[in-house]
C-alpha positions as CSV (number, residue, x, y, z in Angstrom):
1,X,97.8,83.6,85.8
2,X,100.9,81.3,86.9
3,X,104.2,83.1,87.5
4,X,106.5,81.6,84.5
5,X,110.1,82.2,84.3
6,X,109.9,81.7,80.9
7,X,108.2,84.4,80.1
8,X,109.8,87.8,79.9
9,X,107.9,91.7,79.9
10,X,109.1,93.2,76.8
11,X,109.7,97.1,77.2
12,X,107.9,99.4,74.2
13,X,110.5,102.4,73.4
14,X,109.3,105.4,72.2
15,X,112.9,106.4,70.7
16,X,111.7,109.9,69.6
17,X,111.0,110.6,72.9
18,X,114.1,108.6,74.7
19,X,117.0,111.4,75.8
20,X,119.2,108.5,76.4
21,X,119.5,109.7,79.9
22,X,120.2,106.4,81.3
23,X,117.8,106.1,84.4
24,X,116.3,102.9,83.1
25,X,119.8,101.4,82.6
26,X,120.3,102.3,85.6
27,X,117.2,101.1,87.8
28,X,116.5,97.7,85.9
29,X,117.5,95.3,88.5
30,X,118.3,92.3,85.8
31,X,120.3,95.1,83.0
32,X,118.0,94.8,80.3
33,X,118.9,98.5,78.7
34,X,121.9,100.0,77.8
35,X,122.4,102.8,76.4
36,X,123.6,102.8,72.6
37,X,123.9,105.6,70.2
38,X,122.2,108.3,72.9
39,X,119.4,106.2,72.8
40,X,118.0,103.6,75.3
41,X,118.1,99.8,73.8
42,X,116.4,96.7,75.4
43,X,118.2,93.4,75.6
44,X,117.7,90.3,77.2
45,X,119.0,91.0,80.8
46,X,121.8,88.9,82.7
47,X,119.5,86.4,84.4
48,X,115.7,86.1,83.9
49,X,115.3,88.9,81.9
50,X,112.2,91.4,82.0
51,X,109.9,90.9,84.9
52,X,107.6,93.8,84.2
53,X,108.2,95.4,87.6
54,X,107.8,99.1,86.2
55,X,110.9,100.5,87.4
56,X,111.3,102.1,83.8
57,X,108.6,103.4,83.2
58,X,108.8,105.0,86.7
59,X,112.0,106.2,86.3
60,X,111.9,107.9,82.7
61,X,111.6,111.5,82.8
62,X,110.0,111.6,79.4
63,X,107.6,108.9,79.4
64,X,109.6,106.8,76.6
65,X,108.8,103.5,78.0
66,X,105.8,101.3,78.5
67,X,105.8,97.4,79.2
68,X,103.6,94.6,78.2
69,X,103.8,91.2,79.5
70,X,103.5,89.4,82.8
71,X,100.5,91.0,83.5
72,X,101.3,94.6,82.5
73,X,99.9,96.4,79.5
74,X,100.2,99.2,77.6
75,X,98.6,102.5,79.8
76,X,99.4,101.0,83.5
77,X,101.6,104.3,84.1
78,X,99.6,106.8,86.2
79,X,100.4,110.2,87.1
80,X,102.6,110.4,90.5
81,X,100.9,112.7,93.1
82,X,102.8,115.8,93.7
83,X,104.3,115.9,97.4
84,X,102.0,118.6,98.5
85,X,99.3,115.6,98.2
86,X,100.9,113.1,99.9
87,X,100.5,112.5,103.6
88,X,102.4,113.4,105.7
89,X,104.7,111.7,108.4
90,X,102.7,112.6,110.8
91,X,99.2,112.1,108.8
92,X,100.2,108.7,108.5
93,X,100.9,108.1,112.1
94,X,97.9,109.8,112.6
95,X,96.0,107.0,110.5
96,X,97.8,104.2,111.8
97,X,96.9,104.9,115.1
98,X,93.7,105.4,114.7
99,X,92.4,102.7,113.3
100,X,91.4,98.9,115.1
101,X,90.0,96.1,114.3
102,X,86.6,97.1,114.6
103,X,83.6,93.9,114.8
104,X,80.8,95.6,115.4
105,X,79.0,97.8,112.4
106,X,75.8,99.4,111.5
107,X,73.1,98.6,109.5
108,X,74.4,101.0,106.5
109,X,75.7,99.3,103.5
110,X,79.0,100.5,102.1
111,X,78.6,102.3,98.5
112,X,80.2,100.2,95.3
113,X,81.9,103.4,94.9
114,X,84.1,103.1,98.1
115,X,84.7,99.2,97.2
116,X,85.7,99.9,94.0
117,X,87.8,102.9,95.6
118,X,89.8,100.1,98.5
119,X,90.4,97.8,95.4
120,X,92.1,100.6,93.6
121,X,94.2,101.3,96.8
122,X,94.9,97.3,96.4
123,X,96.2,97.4,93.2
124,X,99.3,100.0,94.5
125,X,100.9,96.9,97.0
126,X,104.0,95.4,96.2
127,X,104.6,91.9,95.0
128,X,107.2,89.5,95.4
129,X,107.6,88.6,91.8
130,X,105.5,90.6,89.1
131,X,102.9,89.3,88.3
132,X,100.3,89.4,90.8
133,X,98.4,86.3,91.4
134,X,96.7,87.4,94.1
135,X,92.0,87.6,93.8
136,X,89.8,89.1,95.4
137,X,86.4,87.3,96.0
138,X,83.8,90.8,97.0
139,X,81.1,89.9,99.4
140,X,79.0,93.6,98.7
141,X,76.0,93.6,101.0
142,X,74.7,92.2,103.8
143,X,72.8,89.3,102.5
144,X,75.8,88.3,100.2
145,X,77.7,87.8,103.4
146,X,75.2,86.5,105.6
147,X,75.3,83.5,102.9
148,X,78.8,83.4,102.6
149,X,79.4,82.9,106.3
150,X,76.5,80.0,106.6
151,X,78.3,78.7,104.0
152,X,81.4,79.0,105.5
153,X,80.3,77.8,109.3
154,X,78.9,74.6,107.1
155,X,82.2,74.2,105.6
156,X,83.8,73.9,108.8
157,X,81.8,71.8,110.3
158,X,82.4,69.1,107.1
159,X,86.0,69.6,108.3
160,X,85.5,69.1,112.2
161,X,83.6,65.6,111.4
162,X,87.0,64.6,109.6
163,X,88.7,65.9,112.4
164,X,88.3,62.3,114.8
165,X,90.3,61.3,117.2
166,X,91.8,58.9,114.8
167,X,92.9,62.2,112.6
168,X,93.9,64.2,115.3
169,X,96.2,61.1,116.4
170,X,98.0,61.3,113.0
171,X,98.6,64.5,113.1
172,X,99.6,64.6,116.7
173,X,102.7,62.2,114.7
174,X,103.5,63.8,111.4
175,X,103.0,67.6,112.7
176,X,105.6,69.4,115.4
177,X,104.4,69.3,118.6
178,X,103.7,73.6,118.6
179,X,101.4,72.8,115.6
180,X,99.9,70.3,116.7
181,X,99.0,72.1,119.7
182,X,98.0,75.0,118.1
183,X,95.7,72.9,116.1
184,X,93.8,71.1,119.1
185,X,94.0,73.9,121.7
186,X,92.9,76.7,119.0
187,X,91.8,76.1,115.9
188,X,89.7,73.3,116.3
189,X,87.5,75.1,119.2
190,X,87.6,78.4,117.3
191,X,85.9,76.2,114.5
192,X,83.4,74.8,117.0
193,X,82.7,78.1,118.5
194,X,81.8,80.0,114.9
195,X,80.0,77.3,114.1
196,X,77.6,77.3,117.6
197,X,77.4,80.5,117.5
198,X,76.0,80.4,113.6
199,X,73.6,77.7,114.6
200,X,72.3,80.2,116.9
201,X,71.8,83.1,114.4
202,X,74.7,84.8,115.3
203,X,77.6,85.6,113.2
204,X,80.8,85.6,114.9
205,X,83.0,84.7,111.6
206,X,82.7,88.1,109.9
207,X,80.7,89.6,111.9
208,X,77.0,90.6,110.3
209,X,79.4,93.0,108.0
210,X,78.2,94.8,104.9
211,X,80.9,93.5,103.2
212,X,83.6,91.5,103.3
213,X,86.8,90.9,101.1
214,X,88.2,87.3,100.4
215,X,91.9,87.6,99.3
216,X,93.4,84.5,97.7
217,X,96.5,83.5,96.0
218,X,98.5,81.4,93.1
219,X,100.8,78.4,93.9
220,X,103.7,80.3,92.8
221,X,103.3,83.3,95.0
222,X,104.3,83.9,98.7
223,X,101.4,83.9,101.6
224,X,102.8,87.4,102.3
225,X,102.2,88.8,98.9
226,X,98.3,88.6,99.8
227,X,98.8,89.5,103.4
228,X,100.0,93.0,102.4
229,X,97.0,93.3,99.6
230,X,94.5,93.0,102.6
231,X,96.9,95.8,104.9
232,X,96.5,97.9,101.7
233,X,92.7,97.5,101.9
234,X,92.4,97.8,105.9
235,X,94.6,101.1,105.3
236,X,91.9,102.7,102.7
237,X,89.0,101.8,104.2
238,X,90.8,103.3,107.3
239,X,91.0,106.5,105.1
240,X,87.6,106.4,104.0
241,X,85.8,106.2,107.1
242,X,85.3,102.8,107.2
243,X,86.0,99.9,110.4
244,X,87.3,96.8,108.9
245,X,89.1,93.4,110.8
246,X,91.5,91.0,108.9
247,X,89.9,87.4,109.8
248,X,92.7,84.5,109.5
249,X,89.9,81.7,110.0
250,X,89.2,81.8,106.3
251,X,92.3,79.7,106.2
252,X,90.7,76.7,106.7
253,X,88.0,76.9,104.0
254,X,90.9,76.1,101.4
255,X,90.2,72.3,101.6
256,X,86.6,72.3,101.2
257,X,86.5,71.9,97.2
258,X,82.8,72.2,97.4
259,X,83.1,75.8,99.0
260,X,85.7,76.6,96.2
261,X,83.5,75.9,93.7
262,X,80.8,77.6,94.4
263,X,82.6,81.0,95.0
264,X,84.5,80.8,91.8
265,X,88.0,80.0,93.6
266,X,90.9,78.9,91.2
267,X,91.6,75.1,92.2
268,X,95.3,75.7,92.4
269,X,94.9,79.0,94.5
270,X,95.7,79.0,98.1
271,X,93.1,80.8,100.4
272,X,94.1,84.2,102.3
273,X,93.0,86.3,105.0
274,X,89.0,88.4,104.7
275,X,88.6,91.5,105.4
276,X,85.1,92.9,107.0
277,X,84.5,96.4,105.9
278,X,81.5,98.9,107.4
279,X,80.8,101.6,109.4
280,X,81.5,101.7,113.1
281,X,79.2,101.0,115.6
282,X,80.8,102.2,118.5
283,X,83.0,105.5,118.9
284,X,86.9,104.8,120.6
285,X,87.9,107.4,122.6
286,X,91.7,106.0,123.2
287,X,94.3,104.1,120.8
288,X,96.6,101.4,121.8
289,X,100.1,101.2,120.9
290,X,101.2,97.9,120.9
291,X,104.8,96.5,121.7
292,X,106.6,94.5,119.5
293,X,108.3,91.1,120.9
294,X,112.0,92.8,120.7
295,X,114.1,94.5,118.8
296,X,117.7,94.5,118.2
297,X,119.7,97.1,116.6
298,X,123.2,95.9,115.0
């Protein structure tokens, strides 16, 4: 699915149930409802109309609204937990702090259950612009991913034999000079490292992980949009017991239309970070806070 500005949500009214309380009217962010005759009335907004963000059917008390459109349907409202089973400040911090990018996992395989479980947790992130365009690719057991990283460390090394010295010279033109440097003094060895250390029968892409997540996204939709989809899944597998590390690397597998192909990747879609998933191998006994670059309070 392509984001379309053409094409609006369109709210369902139940108008039995409607008090005409006015939260919707209030919330929408484009005024698409007023209120008219005590009842709740969908127009056409004041600028792009219905985007199917859900603040309506979120808001009303009664449960007199439903969208469909952009990627919602008919039944996406789900119960809100009560605050008694929400975390906690604290719980949260407690979480957060606790977890680390973890590289190292043991031989036990990770149920579908608790997959399907982080994907549901996915599904909660915000978006830019609704819809979503943001896929998943699942890698679930260890043989899937073994494959998937040879396939990945021969992938890169299709893209380091088009990366001569006559390339890199170009670039080293057309590029600024921090990307340019980025690209020979880290990228380029990090692509000849994974793919030595594969040739040697050791995974250093995604680590010999029982499973890993692929997150990818649509030409209309912001890198960050699929950035926060893979915090979302880091933070439930977190939750659930799990060790996970976001890999960035994936990055450069988005040119190889070969690759794309055989892993069922739109064409048009733009390749995100991976997630490993498993179980710990090794037991932390401290947490590290780290500092941010600055901050500055106006």
């Amino acid at each position: 699915m392509t984001l379309s500005f053409h094409e609006h949500g369109r709210p369902i009214m139940d108008i039995a149930a409607c008090t005409g309380c006015g939260k919707c009217a209030d919330i929408c962010p484009d005024e698409v409802f007023s209120i008219t005759g005590g009842k709740a009335v969908a127009g056409l907004g004041k600028f792009v109309g219905c985007i199917a963000c859900g603040q309506c059917v979120a808001v009303c008390p009664s449960e007199a609204i439903e969208v469909k459109g952009r990627g919602m349907t008919i039944g996406d409202r789900i119960a809100l937990p009560k605050p008694d089973q929400r975390a906690t400040a604290d719980q949260l911090d407690a979480l957060l702090i606790a977890r680390r990018s973890v590289r190292r996992y043991k031989e036990q395989e990770i149920s579908r259950v608790i997959v399907d479980r982080i994907l549901a947790a996915v599904t909660t992130a915000p978006m830019g612009i609704p819809p979503s365009n943001v896929g998943v690719l699942v890698l679930h057991g260890r043989e899937k991913v073994r494959r998937f990283a040879a396939d990945a460390c021969d992938s890169f090394k299709r893209l380091l034999k088009r990366m001569n010295p006559l390339i890199m010279g170009f670039m080293r033109l057309t590029m600024k000079k921090a990307d340019y440097q980025a690209m020979r003094d880290f990228v380029v060895p990090l692509l000849k490292y994974l793919t030595n250390m594969n040739e040697r029968g050791l995974d250093r892409f995604v680590y010999d992980a029982p499973a890993v997540l692929l997150f990818h996204y649509g030409p209309t939709d912001d890198a960050a949009d699929s950035h926060i989809a893979t915090t979302y899944a880091m933070l439930a597998a977190e939750s659930l017991g799990l060790g996970s590390c976001m890999i960035g690397s994936t990055e450069a597998l988005g040119h190889d239309k070969k690759w794309r192909q055989k892993y069922g990747i739109p064409a048009e879609n733009k390749i995100g970070l991976a997630l490993t998933l498993g179980y710990p191998a090794v037991v932390y006994h401290s947490a590290i806070r780290r500092r941010l670059a600055s901050v500055k309070i106006v």
